[in-house]
C-alpha positions as CSV (number, residue, x, y, z in Angstrom):
1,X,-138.0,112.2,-53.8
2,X,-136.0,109.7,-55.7
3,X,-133.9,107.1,-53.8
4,X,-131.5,106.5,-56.3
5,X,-128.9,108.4,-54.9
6,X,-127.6,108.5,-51.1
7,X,-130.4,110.5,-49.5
8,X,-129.2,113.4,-47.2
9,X,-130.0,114.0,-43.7
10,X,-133.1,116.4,-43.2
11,X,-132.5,120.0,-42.6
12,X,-128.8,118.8,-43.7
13,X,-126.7,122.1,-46.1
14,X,-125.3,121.0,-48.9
15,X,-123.7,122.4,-51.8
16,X,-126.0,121.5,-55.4
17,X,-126.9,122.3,-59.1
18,X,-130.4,122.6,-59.0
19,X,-132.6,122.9,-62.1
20,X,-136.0,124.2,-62.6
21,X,-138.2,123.1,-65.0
22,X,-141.8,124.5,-65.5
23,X,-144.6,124.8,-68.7
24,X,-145.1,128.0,-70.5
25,X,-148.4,129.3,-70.1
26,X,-149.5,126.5,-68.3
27,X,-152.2,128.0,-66.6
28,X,-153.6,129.4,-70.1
29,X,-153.4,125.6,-71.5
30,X,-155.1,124.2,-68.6
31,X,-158.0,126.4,-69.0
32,X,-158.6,125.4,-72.2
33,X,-158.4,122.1,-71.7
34,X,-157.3,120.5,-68.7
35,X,-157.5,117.1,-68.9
36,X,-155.5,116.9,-72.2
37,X,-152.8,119.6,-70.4
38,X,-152.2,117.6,-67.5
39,X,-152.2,114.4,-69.5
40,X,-149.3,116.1,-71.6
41,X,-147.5,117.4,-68.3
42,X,-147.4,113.8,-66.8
43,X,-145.8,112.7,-70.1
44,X,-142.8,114.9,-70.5
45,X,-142.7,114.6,-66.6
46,X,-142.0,111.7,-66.7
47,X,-139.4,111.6,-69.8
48,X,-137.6,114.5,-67.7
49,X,-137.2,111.7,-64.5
50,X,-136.0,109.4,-66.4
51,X,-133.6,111.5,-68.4
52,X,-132.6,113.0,-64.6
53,X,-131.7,109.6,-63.3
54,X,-129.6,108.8,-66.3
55,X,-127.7,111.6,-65.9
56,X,-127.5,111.0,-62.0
57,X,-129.7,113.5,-60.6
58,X,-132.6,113.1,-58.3
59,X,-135.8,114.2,-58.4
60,X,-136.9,116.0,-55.0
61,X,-140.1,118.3,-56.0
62,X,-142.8,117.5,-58.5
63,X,-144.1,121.2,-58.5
64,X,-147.3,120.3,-61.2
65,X,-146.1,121.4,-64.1
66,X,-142.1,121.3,-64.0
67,X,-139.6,119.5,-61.5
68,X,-136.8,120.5,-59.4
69,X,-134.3,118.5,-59.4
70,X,-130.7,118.1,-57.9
71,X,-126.9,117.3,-59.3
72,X,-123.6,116.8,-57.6
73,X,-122.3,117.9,-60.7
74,X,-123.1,120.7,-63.1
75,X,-121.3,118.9,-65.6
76,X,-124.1,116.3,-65.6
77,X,-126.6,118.7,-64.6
78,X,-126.5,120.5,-68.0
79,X,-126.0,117.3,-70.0
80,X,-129.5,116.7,-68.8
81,X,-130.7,119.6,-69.6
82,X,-129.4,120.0,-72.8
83,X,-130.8,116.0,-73.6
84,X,-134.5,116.8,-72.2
85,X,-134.9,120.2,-74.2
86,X,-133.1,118.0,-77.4
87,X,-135.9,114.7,-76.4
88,X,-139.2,117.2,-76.2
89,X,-138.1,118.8,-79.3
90,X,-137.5,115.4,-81.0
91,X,-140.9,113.7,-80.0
92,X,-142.7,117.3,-80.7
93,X,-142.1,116.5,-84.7
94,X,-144.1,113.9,-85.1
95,X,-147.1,115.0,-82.5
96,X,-149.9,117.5,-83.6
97,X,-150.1,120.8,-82.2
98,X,-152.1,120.2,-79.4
99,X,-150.1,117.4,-78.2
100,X,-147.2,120.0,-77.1
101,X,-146.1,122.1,-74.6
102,X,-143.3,124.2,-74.3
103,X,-141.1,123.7,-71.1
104,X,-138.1,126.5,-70.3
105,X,-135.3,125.6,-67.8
106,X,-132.8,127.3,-65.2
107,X,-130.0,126.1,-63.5
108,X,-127.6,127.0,-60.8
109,X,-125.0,126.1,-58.6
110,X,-125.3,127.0,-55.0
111,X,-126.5,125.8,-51.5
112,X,-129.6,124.0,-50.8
113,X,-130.7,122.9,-47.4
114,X,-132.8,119.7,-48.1
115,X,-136.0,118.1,-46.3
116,X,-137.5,115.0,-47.4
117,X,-139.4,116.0,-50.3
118,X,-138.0,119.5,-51.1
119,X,-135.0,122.0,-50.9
120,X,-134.8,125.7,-49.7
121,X,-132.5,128.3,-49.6
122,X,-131.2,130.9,-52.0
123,X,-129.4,128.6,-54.8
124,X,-133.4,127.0,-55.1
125,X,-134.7,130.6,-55.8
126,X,-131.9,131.9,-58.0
127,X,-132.6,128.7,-60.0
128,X,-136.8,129.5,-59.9
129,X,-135.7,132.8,-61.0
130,X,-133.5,132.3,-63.9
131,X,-136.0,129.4,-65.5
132,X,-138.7,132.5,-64.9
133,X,-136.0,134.4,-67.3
134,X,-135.7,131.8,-70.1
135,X,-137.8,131.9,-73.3
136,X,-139.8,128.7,-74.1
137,X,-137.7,125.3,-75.3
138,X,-134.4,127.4,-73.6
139,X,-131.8,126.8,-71.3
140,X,-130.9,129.9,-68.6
141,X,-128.0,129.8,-66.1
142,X,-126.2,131.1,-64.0
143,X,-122.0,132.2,-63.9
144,X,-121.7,129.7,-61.4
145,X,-122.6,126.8,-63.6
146,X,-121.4,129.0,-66.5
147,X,-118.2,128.6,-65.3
148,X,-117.9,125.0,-64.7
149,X,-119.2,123.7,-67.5
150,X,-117.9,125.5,-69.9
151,X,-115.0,123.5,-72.3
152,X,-116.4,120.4,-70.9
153,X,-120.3,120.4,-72.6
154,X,-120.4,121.4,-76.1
155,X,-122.6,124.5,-76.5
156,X,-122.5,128.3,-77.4
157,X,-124.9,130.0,-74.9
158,X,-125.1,133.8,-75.4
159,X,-124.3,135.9,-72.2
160,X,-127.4,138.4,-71.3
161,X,-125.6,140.0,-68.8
162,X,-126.5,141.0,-65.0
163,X,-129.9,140.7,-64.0
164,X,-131.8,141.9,-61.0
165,X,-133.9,138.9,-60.0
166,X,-136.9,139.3,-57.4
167,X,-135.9,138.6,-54.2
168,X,-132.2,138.1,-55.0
169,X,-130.4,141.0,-53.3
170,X,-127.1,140.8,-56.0
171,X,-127.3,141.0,-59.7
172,X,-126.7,137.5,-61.1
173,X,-124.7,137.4,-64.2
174,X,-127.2,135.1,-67.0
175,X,-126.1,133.1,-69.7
176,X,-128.8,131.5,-72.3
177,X,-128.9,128.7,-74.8
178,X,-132.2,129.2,-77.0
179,X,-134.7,126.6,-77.9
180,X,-133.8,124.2,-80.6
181,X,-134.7,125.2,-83.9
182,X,-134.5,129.3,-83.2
183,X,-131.3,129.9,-84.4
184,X,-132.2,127.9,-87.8
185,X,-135.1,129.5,-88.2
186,X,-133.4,133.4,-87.8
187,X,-130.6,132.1,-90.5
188,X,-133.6,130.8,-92.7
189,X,-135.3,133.9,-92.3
190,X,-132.4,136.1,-93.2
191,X,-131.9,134.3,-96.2
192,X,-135.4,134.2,-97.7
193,X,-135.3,137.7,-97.3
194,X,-132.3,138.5,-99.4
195,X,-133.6,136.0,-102.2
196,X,-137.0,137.6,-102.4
197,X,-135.5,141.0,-102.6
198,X,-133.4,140.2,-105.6
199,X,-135.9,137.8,-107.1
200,X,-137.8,141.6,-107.1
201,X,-135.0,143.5,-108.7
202,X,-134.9,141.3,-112.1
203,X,-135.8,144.3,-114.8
204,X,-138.9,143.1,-116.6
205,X,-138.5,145.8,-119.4
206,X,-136.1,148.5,-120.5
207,X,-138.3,150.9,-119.1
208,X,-138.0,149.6,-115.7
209,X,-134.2,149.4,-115.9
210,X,-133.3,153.2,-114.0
211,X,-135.8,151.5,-110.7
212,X,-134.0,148.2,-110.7
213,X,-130.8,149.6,-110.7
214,X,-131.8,151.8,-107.6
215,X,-133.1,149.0,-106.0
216,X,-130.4,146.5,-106.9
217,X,-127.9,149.4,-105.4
218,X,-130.1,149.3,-101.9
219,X,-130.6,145.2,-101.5
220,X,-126.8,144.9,-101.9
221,X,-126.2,147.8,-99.3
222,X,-128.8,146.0,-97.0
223,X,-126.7,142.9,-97.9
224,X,-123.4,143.7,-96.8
225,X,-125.0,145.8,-93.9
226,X,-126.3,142.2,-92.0
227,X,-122.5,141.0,-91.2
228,X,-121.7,144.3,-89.4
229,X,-125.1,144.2,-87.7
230,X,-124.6,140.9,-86.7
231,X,-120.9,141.7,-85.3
232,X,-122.2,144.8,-83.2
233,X,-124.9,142.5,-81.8
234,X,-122.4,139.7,-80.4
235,X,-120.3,142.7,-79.1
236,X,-123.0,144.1,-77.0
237,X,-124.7,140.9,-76.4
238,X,-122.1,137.8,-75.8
239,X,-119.0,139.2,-74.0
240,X,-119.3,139.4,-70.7
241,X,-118.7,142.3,-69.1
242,X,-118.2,142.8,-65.3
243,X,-121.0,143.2,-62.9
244,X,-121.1,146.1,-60.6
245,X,-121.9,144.6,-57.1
246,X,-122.7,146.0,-54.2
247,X,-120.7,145.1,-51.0
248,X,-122.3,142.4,-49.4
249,X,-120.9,139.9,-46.8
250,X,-120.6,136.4,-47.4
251,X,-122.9,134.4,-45.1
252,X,-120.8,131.8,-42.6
253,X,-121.6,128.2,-43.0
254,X,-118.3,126.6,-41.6
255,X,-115.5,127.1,-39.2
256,X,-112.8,126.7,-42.1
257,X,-113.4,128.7,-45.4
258,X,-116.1,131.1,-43.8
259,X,-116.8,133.4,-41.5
260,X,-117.3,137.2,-41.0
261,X,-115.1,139.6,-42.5
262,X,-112.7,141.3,-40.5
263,X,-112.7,145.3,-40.2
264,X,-109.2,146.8,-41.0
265,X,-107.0,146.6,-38.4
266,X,-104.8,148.7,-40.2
267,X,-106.1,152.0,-39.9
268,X,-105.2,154.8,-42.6
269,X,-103.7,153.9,-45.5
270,X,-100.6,156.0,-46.2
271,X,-100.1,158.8,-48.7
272,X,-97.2,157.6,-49.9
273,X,-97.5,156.2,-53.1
274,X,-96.9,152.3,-53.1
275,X,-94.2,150.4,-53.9
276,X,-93.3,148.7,-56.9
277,X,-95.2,145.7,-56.8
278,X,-98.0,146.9,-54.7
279,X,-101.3,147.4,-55.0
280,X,-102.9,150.8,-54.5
281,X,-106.2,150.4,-52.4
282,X,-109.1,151.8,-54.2
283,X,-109.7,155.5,-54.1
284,X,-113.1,157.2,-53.6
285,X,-113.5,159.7,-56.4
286,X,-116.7,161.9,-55.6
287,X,-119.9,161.3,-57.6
288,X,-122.4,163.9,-58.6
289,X,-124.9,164.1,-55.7
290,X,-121.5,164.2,-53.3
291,X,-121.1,160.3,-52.8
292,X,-118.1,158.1,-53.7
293,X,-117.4,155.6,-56.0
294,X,-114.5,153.3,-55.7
295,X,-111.3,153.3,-58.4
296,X,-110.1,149.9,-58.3
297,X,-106.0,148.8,-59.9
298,X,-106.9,146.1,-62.6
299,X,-104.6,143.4,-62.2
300,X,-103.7,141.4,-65.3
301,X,-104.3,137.8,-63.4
302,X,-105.9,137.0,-60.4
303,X,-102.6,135.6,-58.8
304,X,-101.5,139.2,-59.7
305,X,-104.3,140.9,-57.4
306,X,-103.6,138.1,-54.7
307,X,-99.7,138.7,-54.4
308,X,-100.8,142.6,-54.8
309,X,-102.9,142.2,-52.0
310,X,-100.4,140.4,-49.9
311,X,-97.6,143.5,-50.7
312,X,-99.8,146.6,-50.0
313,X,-99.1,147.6,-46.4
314,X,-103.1,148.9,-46.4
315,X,-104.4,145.6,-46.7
316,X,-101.6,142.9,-46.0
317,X,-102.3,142.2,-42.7
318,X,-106.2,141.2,-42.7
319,X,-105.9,139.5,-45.9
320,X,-103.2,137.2,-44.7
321,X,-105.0,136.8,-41.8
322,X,-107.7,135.6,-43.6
323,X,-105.9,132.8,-45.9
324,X,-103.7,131.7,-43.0
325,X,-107.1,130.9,-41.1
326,X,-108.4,129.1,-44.5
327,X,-111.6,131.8,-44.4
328,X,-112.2,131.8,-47.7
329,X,-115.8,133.2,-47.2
330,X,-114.1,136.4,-45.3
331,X,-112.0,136.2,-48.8
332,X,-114.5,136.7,-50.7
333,X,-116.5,139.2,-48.6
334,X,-113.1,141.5,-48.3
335,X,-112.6,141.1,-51.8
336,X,-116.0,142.7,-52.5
337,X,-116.4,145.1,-49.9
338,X,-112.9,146.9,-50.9
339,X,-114.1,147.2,-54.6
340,X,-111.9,144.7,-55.9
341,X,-114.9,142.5,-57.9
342,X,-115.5,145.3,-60.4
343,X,-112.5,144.4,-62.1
344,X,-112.1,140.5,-63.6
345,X,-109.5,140.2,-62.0
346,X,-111.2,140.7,-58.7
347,X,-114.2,138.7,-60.1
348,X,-111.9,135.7,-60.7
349,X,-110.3,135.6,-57.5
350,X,-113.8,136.1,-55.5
351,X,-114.7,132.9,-57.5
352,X,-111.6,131.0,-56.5
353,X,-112.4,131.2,-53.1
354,X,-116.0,130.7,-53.4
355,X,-115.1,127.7,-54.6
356,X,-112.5,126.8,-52.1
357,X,-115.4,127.8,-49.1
358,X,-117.5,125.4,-50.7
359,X,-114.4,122.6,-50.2
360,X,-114.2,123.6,-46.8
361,X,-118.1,122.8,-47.1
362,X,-117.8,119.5,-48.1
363,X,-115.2,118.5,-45.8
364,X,-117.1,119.7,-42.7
365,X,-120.2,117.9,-43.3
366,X,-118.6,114.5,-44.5
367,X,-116.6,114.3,-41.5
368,X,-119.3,115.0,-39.4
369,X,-120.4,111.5,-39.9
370,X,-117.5,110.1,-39.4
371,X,-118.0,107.9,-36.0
372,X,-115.9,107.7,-33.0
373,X,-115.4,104.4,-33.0
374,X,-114.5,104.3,-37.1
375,X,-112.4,107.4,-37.2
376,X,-110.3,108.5,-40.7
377,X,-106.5,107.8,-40.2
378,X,-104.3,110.0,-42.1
379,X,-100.4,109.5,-41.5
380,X,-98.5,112.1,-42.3
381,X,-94.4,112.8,-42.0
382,X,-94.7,109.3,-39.5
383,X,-97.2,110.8,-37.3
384,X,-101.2,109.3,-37.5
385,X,-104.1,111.2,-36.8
386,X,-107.4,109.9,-36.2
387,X,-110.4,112.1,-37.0
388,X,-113.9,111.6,-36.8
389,X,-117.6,113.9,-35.3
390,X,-116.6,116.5,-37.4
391,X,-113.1,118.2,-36.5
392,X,-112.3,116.4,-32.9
393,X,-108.9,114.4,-32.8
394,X,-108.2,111.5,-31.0
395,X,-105.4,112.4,-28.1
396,X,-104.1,109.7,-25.8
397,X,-107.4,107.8,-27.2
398,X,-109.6,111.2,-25.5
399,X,-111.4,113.3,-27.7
400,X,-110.2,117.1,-28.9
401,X,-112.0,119.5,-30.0
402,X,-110.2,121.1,-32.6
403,X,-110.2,124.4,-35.7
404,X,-109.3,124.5,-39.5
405,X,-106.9,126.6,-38.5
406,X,-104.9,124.7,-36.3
407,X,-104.1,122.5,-39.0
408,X,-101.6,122.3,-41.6
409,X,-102.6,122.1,-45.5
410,X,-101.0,118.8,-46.1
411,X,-103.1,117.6,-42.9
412,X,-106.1,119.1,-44.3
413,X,-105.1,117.5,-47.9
414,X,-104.9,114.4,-46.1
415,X,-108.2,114.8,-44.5
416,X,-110.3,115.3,-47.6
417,X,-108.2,112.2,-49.6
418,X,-109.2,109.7,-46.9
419,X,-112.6,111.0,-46.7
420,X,-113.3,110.8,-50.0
421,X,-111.9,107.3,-50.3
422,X,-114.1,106.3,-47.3
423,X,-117.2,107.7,-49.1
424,X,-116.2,105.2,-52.5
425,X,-116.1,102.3,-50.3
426,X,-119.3,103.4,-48.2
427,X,-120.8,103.4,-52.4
428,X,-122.0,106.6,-51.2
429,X,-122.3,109.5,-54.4
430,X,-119.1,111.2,-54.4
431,X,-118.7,114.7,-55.4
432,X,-116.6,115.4,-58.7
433,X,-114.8,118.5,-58.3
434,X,-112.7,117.0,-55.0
435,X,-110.1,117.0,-56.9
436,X,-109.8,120.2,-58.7
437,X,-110.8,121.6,-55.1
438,X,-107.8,119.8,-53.9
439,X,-104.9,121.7,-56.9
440,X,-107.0,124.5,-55.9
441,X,-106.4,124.6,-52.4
442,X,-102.4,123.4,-52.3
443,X,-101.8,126.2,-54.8
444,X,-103.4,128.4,-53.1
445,X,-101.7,127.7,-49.3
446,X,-97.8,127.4,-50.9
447,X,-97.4,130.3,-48.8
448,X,-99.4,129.7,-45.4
449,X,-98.3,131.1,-42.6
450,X,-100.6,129.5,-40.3
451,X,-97.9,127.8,-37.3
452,X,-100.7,125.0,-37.1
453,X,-99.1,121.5,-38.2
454,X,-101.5,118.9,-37.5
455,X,-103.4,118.0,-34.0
């Protein structure tokens, strides 16, 4: 494993963009010649390193024939990616045949738990997955990179939709960029075509004027046919549509922003119909073989769904519940076992809180290094609180244990500000989206309930 970054603690959860790398038909190559296949390997191996380092990655796995590597940021994380595909390409012009290999890539953004010289967990085998997906010289990731890095690294990846991945229990939406070169060569192709089928149609002789016509008649149909093929393809092929997910709970990795989902406390919904405003709770609507399928409201925005959520008398109470105790891993796991993520709406909402779980995340396991006797000080409305070992406050100079719940959102602002200022003077790597996680999170708490103020 590199040491060019802060190393984490053994067995320690964190939150990552892992990429895969690995060689297309490797096995194949080596068995026709293996000392030239490795000697290749250890050559674009060791351009990938380098390339991962620049971009401020580390290298924790060399697998053989690909790398796994981590990124605090999927920002940089595709950068690399997109510069080692665009480097192996480059060099690949001016090497003979037998001097290249094809390498594919997958990337995703999810948690890792991380030993010495590897990482585990299901974001490592969604990412082994998705490279297994990609063709050779491309790029395949997932929504949750999708959606990070999209408007900040220049590309135009086309969406493949959900896939069922082996050993992944939910569909994971995919999203490709092919190999350098493809896209030139199908444009190239399409052209030579046309020319050579009206290079054909030149009449040689009146007498082969009736057949030329004909076929001058079909190139030009064939002609003007390509642009509508080509829109139908992006419009079954690039937009994203929403996946159909099962219910699933969200696994609990923290006190604050996770936890089990709460059963409805509510009981019935009423046969009323709702108020203006509301939103109607989904319906089951019986399926052929005597089932039921769930018929979710869209909502045009997922602030929409939220306040809808917050208005419907069926589902008010848990809900609120849920974002006054900052369980944004309950959030997400309501959110999907009522039916709302087969709407976008839903879907957009689920991923808001996803990525609020994960600040909770971060928070929990940078304070938990915090020592007693070096605490963070956050002052707030003239009163200072001293935190450190996680969430215990210091009262009348005697530890207390204490919840994310208990605490207010400008405390909990407070908290994550002065720990990430104590991590830029430590020089330890500091994790990008803190701030976006921290608009995210006062936005989202405007209207908390919660009576905690501060400890």
């Amino acid at each position: 494993m590199d040491s060019q970054q802060a190393q984490p603690t053994p067995g320690e959860r964190m939150l990552a963009t892992i990429l895969f790398t690995d060689v297309v038909e490797y096995s194949k190559l080596s068995g026709q010649n293996e000392e030239r296949t490795i000697m290749i390997v250890r050559r674009d191996l060791s351009l990938m390193g380098d390339l991962c380092r620049k971009f401020g990655g580390r290298v924790v796995k060399n697998t053989g024939d690909g790398l796994l590597m981590l990124f605090a940021s999927a920002v940089q994380a595709m950068q690399c990616a997109l510069e080692v595909q665009k480097t192996l390409y480059e060099e690949s012009q001016g090497l003979p045949a037998q001097e290249v290999v094809r390498h594919r890539i997958g990337l995703h953004l999810g948690d890792v738990v991380v030993s010495e010289d590897d990482a585990h967990g299901d974001g490592v085998n969604i990412a082994a997955r998705l490279m297994a997906e990609a063709k050779p010289g491309a790029i395949t990731f997932s929504r949750t990179v999708h959606d990070v890095v999209k408007g900040k690294v220049p590309m135009n990846p086309t969406y493949l939709g959900p896939r069922h991945l082996k050993h992944i229990v939910e569909p994971v939406m995919i999203w490709q960029l092919p190999a350098i070169g493809e896209e030139q060569k199908v444009a190239q192709l399409t052209a030579e075509t046309a020319e050579n089928l009206l290079a054909e149609l030149k009449p040689t002789s009146e007498a082969k004027g009736t057949k030329a016509m004909i076929r001058l008649v079909a190139a030009m149909i064939l002609i003007a046919a390509i642009p509508v093929l080509f829109f139908l393809f992006l419009k079954t092929n690039v937009e994203p549509a929403p996946a159909k997910k099962e219910a699933a709970p969200v696994a609990s990795t923290t006190s604050g922003g996770s936890g089990s989902a709460d059963k409805s406390k509510g009981g019935s919904p009423s046969t009323d119909p709702p108020e203006k405003g509301q939103a109607e709770p989904p319906k089951s609507e019986p399926d052929k073989a005597g089932g039921a399928s769930p018929t979710v409201p869209e909502a045009a925005t997922a602030d929409a769904l939220r306040a809808q959520l917050l208005a419907d008398a069926s589902t008010r109470t848990d809900f609120r519940a849920i974002l006054d105790e900052y369980r944004f891993s309950d959030a997400v796991a309501f959110l999907r076992t009522k039916g709302y993520t087969q709407t976008p709406a839903g879907e957009r909402l689920a991923d808001r809180y996803l990525q609020l779980a994960a600040f909770f995340d971060w928070m929990t396991a940078g304070l938990a290094k915090i020592p007693q006797d070096n605490p963070l000080v956050v002052n707030l409305d003239g009163q200072e609180s001293r935190v450190f070992g996680g969430l215990k406050f210091l009262v009348n100079n005697q530890p207390t244990d204490a919840q994310w719940k208990d605490l207010s959102p400008a405390l909990i602002a407070g908290l994550a500000r002065t720990l990430d200022e104590r991590q830029a003077q430590a020089g330890e790597t500091q994790d990008t989206r803190v701030s976006s996680w921290l608009r995210d999170f006062l936005l989202e708490t405007q209207d908390h309930k919660s009576p905690g103020t501060g400890t």
